[in-house]
C-alpha positions as CSV (number, residue, x, y, z in Angstrom):
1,X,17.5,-4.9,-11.9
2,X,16.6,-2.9,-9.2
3,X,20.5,-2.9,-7.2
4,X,21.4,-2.6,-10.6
5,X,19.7,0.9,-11.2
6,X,20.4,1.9,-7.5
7,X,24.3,1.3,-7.7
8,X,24.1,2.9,-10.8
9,X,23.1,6.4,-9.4
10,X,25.5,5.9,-6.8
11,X,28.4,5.5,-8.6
12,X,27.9,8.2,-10.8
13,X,27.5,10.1,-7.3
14,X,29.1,8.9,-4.5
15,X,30.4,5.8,-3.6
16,X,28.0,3.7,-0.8
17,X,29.3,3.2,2.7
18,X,30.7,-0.1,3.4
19,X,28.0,-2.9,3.7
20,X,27.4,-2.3,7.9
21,X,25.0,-3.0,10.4
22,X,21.6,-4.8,9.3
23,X,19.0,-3.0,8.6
24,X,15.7,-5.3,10.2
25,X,12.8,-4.7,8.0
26,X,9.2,-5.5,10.0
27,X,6.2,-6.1,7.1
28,X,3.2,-8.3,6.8
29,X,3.8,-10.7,4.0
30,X,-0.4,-10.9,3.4
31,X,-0.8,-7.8,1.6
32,X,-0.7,-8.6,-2.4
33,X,0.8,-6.8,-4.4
34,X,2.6,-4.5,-1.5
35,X,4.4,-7.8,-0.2
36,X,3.4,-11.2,0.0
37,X,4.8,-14.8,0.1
38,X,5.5,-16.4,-2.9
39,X,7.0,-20.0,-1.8
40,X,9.5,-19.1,0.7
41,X,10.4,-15.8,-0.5
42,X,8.9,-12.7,0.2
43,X,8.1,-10.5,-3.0
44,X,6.4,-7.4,-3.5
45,X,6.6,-3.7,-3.8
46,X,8.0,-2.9,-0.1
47,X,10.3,-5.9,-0.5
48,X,12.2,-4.5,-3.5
49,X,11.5,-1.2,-1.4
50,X,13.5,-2.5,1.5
51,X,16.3,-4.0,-0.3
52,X,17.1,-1.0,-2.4
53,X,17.1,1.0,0.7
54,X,20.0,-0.8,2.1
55,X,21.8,-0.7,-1.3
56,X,21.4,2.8,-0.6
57,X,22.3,3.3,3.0
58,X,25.0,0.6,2.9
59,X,23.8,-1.8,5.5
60,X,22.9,-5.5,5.5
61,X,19.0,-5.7,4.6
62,X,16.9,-8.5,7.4
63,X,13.2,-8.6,6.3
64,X,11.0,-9.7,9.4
65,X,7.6,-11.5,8.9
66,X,5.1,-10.9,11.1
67,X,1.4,-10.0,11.7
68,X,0.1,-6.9,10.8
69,X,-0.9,-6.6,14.4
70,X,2.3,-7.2,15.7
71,X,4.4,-4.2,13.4
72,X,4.5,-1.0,16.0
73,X,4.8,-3.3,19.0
74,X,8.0,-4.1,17.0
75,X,9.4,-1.4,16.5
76,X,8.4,0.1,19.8
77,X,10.1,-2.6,21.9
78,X,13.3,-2.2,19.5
79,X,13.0,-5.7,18.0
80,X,12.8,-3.8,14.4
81,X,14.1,-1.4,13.0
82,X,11.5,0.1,10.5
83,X,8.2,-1.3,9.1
84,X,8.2,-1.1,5.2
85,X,4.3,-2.8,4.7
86,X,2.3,-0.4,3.0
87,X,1.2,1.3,6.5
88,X,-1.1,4.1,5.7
89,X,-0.3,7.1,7.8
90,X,-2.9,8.0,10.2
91,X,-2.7,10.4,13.2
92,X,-3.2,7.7,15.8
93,X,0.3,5.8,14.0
94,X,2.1,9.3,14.0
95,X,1.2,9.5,17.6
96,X,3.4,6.6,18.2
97,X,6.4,6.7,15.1
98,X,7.7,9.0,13.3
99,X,7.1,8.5,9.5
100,X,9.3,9.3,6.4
101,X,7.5,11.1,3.7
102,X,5.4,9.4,1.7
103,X,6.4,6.8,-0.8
104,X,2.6,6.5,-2.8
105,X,-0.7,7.8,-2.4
106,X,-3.5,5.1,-1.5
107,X,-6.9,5.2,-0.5
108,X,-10.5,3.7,-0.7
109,X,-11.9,2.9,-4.2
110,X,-14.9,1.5,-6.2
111,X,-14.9,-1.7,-7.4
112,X,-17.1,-3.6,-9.4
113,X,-18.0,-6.7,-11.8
114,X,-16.6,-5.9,-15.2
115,X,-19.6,-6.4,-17.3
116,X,-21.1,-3.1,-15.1
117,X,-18.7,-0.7,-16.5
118,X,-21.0,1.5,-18.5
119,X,-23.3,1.7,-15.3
120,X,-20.4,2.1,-12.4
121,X,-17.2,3.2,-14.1
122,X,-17.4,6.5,-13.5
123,X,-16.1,7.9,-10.0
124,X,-19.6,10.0,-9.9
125,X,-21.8,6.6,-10.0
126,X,-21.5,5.9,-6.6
127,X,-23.7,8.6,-5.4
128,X,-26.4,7.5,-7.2
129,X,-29.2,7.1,-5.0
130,X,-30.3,3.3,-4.0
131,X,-27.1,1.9,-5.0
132,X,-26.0,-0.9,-3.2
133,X,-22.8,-0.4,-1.6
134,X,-20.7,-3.5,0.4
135,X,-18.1,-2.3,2.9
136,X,-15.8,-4.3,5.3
137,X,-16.9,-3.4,9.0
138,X,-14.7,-0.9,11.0
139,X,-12.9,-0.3,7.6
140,X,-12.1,3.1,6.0
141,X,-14.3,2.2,3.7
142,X,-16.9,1.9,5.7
143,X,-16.5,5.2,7.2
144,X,-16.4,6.7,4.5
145,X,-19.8,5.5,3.0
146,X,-21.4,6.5,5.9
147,X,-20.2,9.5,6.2
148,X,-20.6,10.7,2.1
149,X,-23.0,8.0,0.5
150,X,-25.8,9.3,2.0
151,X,-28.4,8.3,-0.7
152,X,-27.1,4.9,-1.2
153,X,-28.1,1.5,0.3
154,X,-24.9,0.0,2.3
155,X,-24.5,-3.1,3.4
156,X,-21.6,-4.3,5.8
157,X,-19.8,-7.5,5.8
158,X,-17.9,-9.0,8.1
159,X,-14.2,-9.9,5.9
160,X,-13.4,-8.7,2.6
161,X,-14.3,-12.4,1.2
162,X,-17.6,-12.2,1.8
163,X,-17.9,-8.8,0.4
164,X,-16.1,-9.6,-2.4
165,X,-18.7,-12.7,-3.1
166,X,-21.7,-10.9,-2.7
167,X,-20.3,-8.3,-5.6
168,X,-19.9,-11.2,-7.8
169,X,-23.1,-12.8,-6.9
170,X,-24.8,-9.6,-7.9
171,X,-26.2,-9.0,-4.5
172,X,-23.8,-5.1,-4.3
173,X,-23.5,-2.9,-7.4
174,X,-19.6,-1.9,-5.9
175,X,-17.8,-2.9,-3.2
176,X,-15.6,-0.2,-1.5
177,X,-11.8,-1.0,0.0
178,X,-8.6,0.2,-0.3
179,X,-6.8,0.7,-3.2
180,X,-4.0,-2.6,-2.2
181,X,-7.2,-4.7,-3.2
182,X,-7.9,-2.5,-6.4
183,X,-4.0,-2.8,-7.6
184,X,-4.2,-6.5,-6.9
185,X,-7.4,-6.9,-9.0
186,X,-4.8,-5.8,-12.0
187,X,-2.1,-8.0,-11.3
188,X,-3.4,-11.5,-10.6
189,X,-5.2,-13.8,-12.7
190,X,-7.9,-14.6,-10.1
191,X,-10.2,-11.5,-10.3
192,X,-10.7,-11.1,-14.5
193,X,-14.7,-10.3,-13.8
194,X,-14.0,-7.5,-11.6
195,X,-12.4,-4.0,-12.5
196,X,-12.0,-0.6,-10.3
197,X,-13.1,2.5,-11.0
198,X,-9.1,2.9,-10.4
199,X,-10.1,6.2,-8.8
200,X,-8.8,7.2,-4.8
201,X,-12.5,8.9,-3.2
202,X,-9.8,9.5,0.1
203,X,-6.3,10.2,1.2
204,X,-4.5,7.3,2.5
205,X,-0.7,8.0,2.0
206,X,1.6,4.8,2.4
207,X,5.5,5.9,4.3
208,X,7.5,3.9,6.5
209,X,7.9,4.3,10.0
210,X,10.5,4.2,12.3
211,X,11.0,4.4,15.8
212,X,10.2,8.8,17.6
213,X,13.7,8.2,19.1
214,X,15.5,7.2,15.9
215,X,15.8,10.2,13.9
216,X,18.8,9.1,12.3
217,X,17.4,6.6,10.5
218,X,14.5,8.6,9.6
219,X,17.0,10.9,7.8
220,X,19.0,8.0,6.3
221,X,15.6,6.8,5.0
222,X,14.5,10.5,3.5
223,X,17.7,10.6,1.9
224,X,17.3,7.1,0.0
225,X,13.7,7.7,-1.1
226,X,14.9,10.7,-2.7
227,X,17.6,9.2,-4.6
228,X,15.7,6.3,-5.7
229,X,13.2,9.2,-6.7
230,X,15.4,11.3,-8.7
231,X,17.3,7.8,-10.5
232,X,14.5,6.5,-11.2
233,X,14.1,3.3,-9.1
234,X,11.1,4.2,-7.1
235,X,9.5,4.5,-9.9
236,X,10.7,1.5,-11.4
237,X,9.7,-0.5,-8.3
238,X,6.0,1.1,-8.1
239,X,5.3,0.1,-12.3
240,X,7.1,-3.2,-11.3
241,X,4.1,-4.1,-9.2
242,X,1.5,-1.4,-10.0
243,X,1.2,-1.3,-13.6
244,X,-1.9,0.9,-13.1
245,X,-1.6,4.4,-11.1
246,X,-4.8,5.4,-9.7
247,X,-6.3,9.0,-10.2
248,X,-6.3,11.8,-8.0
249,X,-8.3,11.3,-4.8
250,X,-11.6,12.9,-4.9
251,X,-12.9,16.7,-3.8
């Protein structure tokens, strides 16, 4: 479906460039539902992302597995040739790459068990005073509380596991991370007692990065996002594996 609606647009504009050099795609397949492993294959939103970028750009699409860790080393020492993984841009990352423009807003949001909705589904409930708030240490999330929930009781854990435990054990009223672990709460079968507040309480735009010296394939890659913009397969893509957008970040 999705080289279907890319080839589409193309042949009612111009015709692609003959299928080229290989276009090696760095991402972390742990990151449900941006792109993960399912069996051998790996699936998710950047995966349809990167192969209807090279229907676009007419080159051979290579997706390379590898630790999140390991992604701008990558690219830095050439071994890549962009990271499509849901990277968040941040000032220290633009310090190093050069990112396209954004493909989705992200950010931190609220979540909690399902049968607490008429307590904690409104974005507003989390400055309540005394409510107990779990956060993932040295996350966003984590700054943020600190920085905004002044009146509320937050407690740090040490992996997203145990924080997501002690919300169903009743031990946290929400549990703040980023909106990947929202979006996967509404697309897998494993999380049906917890909800979020599906509301972004910061900025965290996801783009794709390429190497500072490669601006040549940053403008290849600005022009396909816009075509699979304006046809309709960007879209397409993000409902594919986002069936819920959230709402506008907060302030």
């Amino acid at each position: 479906m999705i080289r279907l609606l890319v080839l589409s647009f193309l042949l009612a504009t111009v015709a692609a460039p003959a299928l080229a050099q290989t276009l090696r795609v760095g991402l972390a397949p742990e990151q449900p539902p941006l792109v993960f492993r399912d069996g051998e294959r790996i699936v998710g939103l950047e995966a349809d992302n990167a192969r209807a970028v090279a229907e676009v750009i007419g080159r051979r699409v290579e997706l390379v597995p590898m630790a999140a860790s390991e992604l701008l080393p990558a690219l830095e020492q050439g071994r890549i040739d962009v990271i499509m993984s849901g990277m968040s841009v941040t000032p220290e990352r633009a310090s190093r790459v050069q990112f396209v423009e954004p493909y989705l807003q992200a950010g931190q949001m609220a979540i909690m068990q399902i049968n607490r909705v008429g307590r904690f589904g409104q974005p507003w409930a989390i400055y309540r005073e005394d409510i107990r708030v779990g956060v993932v240490v040295g996350s966003s999330g984590e700054a943020f509380a600190r920085r905004d929930l002044t009146d509320a009781a937050v407690r740090p854990f040490a992996g997203l596991p145990a924080a997501m435990d002690a919300l169903r054990a009743g031990e946290i009223d929400l549990l703040l991370h980023d909106a990947v672990t929202s979006w996967l709460l509404a697309t897998s079968d494993d999380y049906t007692d917890l909800i979020s507040q599906n509301h972004l309480l910061t900025e965290e735009p996801l783009a794709w990065a390429v190497r500072r010296d490669d601006p040549a394939l940053a403008a290849e890659l600005a022009r396909a996002l816009s075509m699979m913009r304006s046809n309709g397969t960007l879209d397409y893509i993000i409902d594919r594996w986002i069936p819920v957008r959230p709402d506008a970040p907060a302030g």
